[in-house]
DSSP file (Angstrom, degrees, kcal/mol; ACC not computed):
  #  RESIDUE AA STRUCTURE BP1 BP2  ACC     N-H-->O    O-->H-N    N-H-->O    O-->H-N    TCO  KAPPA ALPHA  PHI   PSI    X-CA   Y-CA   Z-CA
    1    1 A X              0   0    0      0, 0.0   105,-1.3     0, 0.0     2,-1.2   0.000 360.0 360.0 360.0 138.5  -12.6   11.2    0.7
    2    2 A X        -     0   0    0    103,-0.2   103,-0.1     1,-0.2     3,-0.1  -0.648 360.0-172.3 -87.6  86.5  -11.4   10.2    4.4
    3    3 A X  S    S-     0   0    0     -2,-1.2     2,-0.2   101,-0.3    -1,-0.2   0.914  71.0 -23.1 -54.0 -84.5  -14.6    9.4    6.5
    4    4 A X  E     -A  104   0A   0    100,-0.8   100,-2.9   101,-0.0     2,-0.4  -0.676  55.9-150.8-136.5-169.1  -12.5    9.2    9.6
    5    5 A X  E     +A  103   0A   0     -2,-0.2    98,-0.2    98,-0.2     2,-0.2  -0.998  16.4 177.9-147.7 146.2   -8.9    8.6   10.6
    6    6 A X        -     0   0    0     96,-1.9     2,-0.4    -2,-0.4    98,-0.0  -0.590  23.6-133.2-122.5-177.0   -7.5    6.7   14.5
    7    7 A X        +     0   0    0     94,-0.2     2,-0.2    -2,-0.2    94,-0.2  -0.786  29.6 168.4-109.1-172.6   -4.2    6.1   15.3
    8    8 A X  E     -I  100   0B   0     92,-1.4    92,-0.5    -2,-0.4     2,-0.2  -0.918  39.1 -99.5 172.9 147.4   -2.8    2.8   16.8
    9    9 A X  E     -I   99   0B   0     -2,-0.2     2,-0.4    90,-0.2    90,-0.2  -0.530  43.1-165.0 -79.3 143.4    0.3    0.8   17.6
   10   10 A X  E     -I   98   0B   0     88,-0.5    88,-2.7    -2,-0.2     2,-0.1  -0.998  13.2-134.1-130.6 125.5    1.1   -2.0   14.9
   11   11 A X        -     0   0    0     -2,-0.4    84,-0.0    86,-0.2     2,-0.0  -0.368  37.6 -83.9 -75.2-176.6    3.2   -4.8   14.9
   12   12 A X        -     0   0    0     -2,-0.1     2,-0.3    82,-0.0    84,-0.2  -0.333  45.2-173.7 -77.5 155.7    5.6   -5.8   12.1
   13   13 A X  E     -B   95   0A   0     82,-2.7    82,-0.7    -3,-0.1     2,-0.2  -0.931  18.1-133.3-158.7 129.4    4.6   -7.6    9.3
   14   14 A X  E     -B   94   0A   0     66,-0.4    66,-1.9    -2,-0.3     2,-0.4  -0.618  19.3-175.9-104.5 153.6    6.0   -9.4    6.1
   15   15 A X  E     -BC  93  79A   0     78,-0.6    78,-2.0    64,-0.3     2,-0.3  -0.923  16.8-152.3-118.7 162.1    4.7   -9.2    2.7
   16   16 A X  E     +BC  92  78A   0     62,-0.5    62,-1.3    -2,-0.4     2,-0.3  -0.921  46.5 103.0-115.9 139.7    5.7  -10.8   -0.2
   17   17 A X  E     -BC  91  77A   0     74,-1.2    74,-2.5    -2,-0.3    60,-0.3  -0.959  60.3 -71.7 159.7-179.5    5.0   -8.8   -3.8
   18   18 A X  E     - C   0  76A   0     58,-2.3    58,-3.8    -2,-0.3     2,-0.2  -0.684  44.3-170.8-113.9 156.1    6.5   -6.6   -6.8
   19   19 A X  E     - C   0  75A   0     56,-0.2     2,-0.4    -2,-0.1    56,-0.2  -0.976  15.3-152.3-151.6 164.8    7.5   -3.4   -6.6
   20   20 A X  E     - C   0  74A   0     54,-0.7    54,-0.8    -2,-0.2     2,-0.4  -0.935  22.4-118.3-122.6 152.2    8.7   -0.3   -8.3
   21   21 A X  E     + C   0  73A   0     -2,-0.4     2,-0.3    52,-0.2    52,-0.2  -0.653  52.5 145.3 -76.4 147.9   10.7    2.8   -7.8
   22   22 A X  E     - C   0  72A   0     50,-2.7    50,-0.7    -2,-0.4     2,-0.2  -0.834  37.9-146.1 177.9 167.8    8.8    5.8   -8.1
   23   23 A X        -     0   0    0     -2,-0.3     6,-1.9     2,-0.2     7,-0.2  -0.713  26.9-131.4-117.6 166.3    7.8    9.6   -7.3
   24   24 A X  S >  S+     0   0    0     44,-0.3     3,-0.9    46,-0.3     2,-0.2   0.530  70.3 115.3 -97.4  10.9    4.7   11.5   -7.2
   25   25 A X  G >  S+     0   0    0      1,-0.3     3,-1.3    44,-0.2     4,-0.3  -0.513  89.1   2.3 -89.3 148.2    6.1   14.5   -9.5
   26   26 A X  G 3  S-     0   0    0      1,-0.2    -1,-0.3    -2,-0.2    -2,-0.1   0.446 122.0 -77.6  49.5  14.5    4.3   14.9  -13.0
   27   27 A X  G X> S+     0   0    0     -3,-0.9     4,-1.9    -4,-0.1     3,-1.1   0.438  92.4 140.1  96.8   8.3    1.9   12.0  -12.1
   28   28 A X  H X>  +     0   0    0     -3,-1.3     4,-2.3     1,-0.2     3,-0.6   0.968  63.1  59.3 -45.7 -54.4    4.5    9.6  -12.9
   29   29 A X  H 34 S+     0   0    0     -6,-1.9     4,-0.5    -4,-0.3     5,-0.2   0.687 101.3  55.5 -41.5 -20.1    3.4    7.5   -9.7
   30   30 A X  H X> S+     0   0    0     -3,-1.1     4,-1.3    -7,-0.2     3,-1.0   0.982 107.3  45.3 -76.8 -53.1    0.0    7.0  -11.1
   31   31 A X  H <X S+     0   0    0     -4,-1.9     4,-2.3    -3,-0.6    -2,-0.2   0.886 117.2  45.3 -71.7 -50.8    1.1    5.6  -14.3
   32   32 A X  H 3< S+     0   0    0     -4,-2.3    -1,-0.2     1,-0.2    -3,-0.2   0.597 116.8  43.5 -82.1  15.2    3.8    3.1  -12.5
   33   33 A X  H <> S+     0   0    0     -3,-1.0     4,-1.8    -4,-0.5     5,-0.4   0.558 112.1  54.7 -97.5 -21.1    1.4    1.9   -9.7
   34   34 A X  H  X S+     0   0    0     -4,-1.3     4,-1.6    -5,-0.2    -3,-0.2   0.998 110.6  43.3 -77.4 -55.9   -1.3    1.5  -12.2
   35   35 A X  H  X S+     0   0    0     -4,-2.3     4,-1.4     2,-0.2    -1,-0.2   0.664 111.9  55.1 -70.2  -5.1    0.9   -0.8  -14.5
   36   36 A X  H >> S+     0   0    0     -5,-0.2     4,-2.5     2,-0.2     3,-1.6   0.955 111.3  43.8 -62.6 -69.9    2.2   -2.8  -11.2
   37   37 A X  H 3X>S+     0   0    0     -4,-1.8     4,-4.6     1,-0.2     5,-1.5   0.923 115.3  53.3 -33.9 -36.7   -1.7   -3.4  -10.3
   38   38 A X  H 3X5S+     0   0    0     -4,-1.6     4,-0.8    -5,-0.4    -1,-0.2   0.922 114.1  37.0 -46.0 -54.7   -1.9   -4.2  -14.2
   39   39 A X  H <X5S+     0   0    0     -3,-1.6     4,-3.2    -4,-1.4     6,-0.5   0.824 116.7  57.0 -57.9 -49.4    1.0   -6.8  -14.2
   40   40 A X  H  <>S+     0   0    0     -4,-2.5     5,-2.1     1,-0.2     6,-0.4   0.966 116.2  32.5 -49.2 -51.2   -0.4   -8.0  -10.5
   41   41 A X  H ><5S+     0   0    0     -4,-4.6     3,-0.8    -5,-0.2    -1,-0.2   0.879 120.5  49.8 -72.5 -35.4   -4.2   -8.8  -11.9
   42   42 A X  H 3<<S+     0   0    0     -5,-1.5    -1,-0.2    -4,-0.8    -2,-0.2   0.872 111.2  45.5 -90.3 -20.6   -3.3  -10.0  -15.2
   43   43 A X  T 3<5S-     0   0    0     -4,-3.2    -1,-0.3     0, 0.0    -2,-0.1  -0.379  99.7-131.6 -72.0  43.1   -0.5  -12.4  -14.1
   44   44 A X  T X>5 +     0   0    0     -3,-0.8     4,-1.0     1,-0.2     3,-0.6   0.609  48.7 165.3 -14.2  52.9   -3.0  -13.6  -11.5
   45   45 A X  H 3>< +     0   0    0     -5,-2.1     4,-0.7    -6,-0.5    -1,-0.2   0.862  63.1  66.9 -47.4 -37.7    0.6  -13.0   -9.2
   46   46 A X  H >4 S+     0   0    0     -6,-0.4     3,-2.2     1,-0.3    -1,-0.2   0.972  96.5  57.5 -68.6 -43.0   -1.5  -13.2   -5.4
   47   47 A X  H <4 S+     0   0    0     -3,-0.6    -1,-0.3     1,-0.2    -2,-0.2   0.944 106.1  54.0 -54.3 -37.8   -2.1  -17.1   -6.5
   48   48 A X  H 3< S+     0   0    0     -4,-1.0     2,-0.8     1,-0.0    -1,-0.2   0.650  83.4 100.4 -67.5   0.0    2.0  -17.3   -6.7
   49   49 A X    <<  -     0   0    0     -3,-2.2     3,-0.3    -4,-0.7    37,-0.1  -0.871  64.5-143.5-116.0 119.4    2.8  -16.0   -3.3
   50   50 A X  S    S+     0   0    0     -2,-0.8   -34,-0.1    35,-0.4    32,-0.1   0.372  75.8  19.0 -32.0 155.7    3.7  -18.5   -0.7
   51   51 A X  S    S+     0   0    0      1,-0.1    -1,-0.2    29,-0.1    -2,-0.0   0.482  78.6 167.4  68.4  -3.6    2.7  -18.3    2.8
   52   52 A X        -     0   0    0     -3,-0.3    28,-0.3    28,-0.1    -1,-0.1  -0.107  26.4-160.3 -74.7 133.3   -0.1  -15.8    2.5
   53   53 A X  S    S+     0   0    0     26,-1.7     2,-0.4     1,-0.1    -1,-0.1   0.907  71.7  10.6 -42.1 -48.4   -2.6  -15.1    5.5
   54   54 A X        -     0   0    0     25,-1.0    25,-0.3     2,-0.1    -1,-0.1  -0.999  66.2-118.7-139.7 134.5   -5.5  -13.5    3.6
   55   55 A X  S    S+     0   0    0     -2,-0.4     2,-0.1    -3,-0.1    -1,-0.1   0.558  79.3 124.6  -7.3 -30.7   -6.9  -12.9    0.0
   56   56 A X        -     0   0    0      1,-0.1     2,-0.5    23,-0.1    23,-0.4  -0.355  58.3-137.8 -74.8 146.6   -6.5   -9.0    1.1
   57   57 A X  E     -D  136   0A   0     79,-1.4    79,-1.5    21,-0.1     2,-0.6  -0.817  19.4-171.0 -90.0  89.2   -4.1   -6.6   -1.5
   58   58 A X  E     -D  135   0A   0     19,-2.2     2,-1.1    -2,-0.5    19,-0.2  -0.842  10.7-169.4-115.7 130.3   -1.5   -4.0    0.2
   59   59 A X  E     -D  134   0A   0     75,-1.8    75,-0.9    -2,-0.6    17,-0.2  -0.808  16.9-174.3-108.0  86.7    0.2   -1.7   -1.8
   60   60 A X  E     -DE 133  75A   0     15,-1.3    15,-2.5    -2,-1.1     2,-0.4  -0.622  19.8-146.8-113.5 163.1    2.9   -0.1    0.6
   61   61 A X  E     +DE 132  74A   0     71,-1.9    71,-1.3    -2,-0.2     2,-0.3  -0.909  38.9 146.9-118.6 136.2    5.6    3.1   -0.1
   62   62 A X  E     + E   0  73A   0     11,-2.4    11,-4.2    -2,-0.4     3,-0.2  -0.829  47.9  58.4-144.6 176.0    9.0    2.5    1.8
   63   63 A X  S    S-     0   0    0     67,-0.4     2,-0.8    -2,-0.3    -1,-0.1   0.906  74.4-172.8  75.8  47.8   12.4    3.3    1.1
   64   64 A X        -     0   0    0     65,-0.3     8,-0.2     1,-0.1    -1,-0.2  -0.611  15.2-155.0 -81.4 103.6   11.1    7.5    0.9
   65   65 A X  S    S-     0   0    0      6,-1.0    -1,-0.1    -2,-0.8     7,-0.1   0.714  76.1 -25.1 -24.0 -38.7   14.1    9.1   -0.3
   66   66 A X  S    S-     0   0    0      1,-0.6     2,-0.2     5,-0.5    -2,-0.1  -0.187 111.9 -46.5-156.2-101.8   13.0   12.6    1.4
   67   67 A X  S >  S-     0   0    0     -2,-0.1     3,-1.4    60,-0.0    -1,-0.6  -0.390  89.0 -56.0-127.7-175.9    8.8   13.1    2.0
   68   68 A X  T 3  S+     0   0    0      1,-0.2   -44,-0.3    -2,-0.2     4,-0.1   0.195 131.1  70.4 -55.0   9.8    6.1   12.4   -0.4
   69   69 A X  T 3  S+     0   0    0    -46,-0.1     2,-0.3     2,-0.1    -1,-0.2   0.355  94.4  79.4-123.4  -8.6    7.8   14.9   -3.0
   70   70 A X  S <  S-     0   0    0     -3,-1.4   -46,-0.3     1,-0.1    -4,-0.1  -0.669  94.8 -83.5-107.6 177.2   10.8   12.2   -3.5
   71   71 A X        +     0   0    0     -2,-0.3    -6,-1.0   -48,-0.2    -5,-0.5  -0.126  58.2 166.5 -66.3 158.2   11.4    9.1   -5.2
   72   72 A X  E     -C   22   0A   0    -50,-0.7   -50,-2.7    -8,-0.2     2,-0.3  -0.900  33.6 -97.8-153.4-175.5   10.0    5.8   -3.2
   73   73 A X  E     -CE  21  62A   0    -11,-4.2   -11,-2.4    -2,-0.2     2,-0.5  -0.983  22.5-172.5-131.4 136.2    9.2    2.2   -3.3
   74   74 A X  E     -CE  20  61A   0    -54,-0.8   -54,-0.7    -2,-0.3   -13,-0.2  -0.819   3.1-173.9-140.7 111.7    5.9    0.8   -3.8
   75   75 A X  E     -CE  19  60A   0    -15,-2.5   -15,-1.3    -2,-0.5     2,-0.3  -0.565  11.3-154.2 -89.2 149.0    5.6   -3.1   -3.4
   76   76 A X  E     +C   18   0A   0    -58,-3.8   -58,-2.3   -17,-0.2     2,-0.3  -0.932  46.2 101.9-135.9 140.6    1.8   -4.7   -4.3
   77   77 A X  E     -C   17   0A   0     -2,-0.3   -19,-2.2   -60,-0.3   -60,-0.2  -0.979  61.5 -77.9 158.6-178.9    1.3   -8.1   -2.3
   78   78 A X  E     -C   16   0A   0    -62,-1.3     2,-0.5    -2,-0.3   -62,-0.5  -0.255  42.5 -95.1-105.9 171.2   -0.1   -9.9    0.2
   79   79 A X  E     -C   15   0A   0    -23,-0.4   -26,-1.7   -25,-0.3   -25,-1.0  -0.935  48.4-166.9 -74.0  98.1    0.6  -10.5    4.0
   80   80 A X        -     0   0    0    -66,-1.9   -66,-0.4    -2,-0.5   -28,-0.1  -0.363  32.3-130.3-112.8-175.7    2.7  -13.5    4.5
   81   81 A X  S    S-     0   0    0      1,-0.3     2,-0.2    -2,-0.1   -30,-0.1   0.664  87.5 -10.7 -97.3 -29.5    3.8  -15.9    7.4
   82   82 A X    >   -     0   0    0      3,-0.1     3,-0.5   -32,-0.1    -1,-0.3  -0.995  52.1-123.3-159.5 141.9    7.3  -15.6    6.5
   83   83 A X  T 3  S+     0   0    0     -2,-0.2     3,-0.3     1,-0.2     9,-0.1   0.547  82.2  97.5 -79.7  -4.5   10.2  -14.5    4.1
   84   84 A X  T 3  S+     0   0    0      1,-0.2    -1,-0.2   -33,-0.0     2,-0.2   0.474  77.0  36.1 -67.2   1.8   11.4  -17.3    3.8
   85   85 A X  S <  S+     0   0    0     -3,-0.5     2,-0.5     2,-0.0   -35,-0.4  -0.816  74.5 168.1-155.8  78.3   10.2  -18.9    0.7
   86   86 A X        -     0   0    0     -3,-0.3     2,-0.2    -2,-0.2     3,-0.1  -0.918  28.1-123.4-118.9 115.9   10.1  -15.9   -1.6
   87   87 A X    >   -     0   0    0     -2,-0.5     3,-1.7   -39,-0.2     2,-0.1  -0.376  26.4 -84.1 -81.3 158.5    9.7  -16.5   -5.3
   88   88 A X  T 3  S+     0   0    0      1,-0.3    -1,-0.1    -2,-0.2     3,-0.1  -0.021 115.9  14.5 -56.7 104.4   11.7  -15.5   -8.6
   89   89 A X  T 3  S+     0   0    0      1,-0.6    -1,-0.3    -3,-0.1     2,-0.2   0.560 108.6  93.0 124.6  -6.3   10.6  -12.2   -9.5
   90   90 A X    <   -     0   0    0     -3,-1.7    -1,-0.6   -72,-0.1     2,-0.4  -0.646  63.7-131.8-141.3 160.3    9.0  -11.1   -6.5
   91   91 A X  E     -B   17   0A   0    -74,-2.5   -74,-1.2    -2,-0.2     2,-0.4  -0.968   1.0-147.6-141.5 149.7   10.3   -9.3   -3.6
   92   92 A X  E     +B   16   0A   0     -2,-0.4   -76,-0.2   -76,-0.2     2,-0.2  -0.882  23.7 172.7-112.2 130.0   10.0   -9.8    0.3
   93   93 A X  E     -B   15   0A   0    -78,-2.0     2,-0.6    -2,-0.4   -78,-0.6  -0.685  28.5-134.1-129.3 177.6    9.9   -6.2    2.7
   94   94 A X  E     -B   14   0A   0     -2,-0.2     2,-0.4   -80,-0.2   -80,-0.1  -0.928  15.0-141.0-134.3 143.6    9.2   -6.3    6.6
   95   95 A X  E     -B   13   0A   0    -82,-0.7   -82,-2.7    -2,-0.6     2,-0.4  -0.855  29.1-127.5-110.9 121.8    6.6   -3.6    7.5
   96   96 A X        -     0   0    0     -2,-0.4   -85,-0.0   -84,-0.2    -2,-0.0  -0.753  16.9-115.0-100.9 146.4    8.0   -2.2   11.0
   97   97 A X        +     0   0    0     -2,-0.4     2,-0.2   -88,-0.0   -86,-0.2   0.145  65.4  84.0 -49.5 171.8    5.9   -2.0   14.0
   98   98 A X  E    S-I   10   0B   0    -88,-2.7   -88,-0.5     2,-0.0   -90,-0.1  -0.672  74.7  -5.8 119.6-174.0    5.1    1.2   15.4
   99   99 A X  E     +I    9   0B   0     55,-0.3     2,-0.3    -2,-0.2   -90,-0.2   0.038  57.8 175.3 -37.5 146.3    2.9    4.2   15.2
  100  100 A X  E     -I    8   0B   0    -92,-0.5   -92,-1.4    53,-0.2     2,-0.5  -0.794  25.8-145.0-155.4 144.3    0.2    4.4   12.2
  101  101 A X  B     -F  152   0A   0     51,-3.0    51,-1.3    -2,-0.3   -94,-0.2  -0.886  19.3-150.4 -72.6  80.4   -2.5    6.5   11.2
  102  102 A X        -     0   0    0     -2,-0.5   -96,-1.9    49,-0.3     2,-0.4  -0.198   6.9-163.2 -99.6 156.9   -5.3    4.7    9.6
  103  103 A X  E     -A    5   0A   0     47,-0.4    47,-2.7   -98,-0.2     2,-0.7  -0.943   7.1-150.9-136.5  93.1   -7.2    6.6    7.2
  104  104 A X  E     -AG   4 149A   0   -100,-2.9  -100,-0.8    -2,-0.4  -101,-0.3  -0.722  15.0-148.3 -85.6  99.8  -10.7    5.2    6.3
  105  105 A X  E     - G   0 148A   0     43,-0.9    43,-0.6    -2,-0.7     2,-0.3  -0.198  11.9-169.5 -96.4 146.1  -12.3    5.9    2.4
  106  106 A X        +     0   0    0   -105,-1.3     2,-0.1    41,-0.1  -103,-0.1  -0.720  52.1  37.0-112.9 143.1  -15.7    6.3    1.1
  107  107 A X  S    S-     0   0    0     -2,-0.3     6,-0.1    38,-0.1     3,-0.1  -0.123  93.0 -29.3 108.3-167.7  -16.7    6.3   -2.5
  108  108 A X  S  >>S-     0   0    0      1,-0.1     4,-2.9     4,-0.1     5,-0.5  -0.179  72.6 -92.5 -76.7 151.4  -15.4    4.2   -5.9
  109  109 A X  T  45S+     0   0    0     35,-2.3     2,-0.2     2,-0.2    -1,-0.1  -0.807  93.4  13.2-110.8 156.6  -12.3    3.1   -6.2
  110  110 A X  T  >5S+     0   0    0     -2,-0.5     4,-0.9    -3,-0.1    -1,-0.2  -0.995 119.7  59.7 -41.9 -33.5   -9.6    4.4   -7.6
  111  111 A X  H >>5S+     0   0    0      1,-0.2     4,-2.0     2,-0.2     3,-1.4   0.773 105.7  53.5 -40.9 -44.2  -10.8    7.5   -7.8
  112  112 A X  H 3X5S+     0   0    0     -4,-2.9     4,-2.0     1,-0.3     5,-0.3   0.892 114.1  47.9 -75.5 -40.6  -11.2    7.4   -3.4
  113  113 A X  H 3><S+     0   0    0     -5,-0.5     4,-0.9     2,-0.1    -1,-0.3   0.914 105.1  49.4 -71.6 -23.0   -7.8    6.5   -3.3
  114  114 A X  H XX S+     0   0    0     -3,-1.4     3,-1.6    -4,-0.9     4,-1.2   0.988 120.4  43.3 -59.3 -62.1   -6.3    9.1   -5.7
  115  115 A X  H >X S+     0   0    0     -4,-2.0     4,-2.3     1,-0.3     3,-0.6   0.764 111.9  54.4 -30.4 -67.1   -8.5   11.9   -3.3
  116  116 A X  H 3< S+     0   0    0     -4,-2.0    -1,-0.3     1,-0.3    -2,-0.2   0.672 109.8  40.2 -37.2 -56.8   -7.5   10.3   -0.5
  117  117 A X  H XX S+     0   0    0     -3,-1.6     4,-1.1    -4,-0.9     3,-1.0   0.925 116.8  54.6 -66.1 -39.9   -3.6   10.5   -1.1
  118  118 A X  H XX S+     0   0    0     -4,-1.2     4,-1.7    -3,-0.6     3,-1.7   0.981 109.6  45.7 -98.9 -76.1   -4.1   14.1   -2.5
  119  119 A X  H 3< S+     0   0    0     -4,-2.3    -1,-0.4     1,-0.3    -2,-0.2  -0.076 111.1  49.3 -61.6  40.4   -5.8   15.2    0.6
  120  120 A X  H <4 S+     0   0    0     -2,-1.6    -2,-0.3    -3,-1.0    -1,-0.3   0.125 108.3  55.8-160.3 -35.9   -3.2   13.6    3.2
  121  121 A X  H << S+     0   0    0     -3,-1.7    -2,-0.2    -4,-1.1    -3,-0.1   0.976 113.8  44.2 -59.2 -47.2    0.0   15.4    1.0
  122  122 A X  S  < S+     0   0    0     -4,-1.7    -3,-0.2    -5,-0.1    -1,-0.1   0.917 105.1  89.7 -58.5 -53.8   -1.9   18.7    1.7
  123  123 A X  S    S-     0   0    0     -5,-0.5    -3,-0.1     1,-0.2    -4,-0.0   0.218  75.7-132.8 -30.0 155.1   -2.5   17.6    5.2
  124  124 A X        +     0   0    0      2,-0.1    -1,-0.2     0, 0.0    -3,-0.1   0.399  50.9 141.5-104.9  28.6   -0.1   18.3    8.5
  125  125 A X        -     0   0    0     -5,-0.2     2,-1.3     1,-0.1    -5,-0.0  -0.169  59.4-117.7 -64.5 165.2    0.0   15.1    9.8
  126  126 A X        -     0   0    0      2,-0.0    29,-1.9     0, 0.0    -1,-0.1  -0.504  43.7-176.8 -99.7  82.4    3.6   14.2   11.3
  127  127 A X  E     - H   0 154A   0     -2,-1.3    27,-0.2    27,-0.2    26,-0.0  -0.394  24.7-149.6 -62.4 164.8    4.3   11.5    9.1
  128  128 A X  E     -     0   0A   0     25,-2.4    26,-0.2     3,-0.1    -1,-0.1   0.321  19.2-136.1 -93.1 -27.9    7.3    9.5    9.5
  129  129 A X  E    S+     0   0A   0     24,-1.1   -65,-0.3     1,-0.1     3,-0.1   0.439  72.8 109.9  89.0 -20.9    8.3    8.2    6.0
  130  130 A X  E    S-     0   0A   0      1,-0.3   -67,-0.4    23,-0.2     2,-0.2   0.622  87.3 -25.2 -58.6 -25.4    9.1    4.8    7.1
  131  131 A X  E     +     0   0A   0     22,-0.2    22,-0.5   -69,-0.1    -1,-0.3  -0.535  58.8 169.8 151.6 117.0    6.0    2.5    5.5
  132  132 A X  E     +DH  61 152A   0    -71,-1.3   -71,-1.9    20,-0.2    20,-0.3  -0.922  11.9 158.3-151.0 158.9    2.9    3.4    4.6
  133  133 A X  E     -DH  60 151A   0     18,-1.9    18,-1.9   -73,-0.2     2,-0.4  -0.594  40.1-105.4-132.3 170.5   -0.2    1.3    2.4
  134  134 A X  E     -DH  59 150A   0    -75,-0.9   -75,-1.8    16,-0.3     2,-0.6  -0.983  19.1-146.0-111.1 135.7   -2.8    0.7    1.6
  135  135 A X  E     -DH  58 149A   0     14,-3.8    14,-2.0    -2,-0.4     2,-0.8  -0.884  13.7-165.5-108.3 109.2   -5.2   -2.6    2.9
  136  136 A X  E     -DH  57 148A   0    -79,-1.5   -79,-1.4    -2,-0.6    12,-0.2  -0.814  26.6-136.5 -80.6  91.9   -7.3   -3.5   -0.3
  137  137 A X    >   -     0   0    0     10,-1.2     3,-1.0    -2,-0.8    10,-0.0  -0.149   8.7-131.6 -57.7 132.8   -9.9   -5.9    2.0
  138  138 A X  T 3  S+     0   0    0      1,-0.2     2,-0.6     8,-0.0    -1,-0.1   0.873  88.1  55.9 -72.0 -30.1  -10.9   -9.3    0.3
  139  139 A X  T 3  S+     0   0    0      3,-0.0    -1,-0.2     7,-0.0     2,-0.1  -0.404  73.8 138.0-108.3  37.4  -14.3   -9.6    0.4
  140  140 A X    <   -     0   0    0     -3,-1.0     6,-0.1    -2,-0.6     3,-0.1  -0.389  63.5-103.7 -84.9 175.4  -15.8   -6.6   -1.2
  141  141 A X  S    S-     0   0    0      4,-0.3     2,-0.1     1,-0.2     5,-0.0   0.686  91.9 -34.4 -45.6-124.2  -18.8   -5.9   -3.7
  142  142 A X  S >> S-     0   0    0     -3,-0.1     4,-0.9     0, 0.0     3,-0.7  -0.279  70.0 -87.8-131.0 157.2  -16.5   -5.3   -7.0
  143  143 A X  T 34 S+     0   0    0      1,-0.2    -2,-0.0     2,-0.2   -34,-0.0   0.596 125.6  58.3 -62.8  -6.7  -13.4   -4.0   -7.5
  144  144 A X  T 34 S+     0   0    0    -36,-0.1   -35,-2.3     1,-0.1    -1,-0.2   0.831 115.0  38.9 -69.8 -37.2  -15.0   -0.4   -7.9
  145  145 A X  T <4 S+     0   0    0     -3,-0.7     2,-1.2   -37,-0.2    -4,-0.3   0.275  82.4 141.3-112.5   4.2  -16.5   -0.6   -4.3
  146  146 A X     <  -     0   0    0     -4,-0.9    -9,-0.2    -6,-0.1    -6,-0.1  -0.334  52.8-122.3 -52.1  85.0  -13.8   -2.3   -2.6
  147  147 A X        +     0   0    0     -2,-1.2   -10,-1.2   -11,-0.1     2,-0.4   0.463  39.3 171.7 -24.1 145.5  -13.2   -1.1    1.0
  148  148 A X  E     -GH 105 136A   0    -43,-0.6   -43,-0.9   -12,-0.2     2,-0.4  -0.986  18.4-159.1-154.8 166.0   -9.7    0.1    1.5
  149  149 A X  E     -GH 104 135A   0    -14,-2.0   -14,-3.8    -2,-0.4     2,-0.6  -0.966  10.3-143.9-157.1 144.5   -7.7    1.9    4.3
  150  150 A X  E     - H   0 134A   0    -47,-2.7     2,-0.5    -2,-0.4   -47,-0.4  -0.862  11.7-165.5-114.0 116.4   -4.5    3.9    4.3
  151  151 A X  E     - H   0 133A   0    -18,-1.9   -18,-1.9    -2,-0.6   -49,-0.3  -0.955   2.3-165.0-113.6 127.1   -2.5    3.5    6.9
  152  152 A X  E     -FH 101 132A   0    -51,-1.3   -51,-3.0    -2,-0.5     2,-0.4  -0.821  21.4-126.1-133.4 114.9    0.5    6.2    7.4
  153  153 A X  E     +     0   0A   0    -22,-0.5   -25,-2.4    -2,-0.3   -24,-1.1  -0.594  43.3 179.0 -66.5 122.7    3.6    5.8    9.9
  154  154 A X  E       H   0 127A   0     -2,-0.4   -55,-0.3   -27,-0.2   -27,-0.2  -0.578 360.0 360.0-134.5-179.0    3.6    8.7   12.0
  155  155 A X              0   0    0    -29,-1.9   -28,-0.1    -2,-0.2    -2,-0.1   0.301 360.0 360.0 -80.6 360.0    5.4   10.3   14.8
């Protein structure tokens, strides 16, 4: 559920992290973001990526073929300094500056993030389609209770 939502200006920002294609029709996108996370946790991958700022997890959709009802890309990684030093297997995206809509969740995770998404496709905000994540925050209680925030590039 979306306690509250702001916008705000962002600068650009690189991550380093794996990614897949996928769409949200017939729930495929649950089933390949759930085995990225899967690969991410059980290959401890955030200890392999160079350069990183923070411990914190972002799971961003670029590349949107049309809106949320087409195919995308959804890279899982960190917040880095640089692209420059990007390891085998792994993939480096630039997060562009600009508008975003931050989106702030209550309740257990995943489940708050599934809601969350569900109730923002049904929504009218004027997205833009360019990059938008999720920030998995480092320093929660457990991974059920982990703060998170969705931030959506908008018009």
């Amino acid at each position: 559920m979306i306690e509250k939502t702001e916008i705000s200006q962002h600068n650009e920002f690189y991550l380093i992290g794996i990614s897949i294609r996928t769409s949200n029709q017939n729930g495929q996108s649950g089933a390949d973001i759930g085995a990225l996370w899967t690969g991410f946790i059980n290959d401890d991958l955030i200890h392999q990526i160079p350069g990183k700022l923070s411990e914190d997890i972002y799971c961003v959709y670029t590349d949107y073929e049309s809106d949320h009802n087409g195919f995308y890309t959804a890279v899982l990684g960190c917040k880095v300094n640089s692209l420059d030093n990007i390891p085998g297997g792994f993939n480096g995206i630039i997060i562009p500056g600009g508008k975003y809509q931050a989106c702030y969740l209550s309740g257990k995770f995943p489940k708050k993030i599934i809601e969350a998404w569900q109730e923002i496709w049904q929504s009218n905000i004027e997205r833009s389609y360019i990059a938008d994540y999720d920030l998995y925050i480092a320093d929660s209680k457990s991974p059920e209770e982990t703060d998170v925030q969705i931030y959506l590039s908008v018009r």
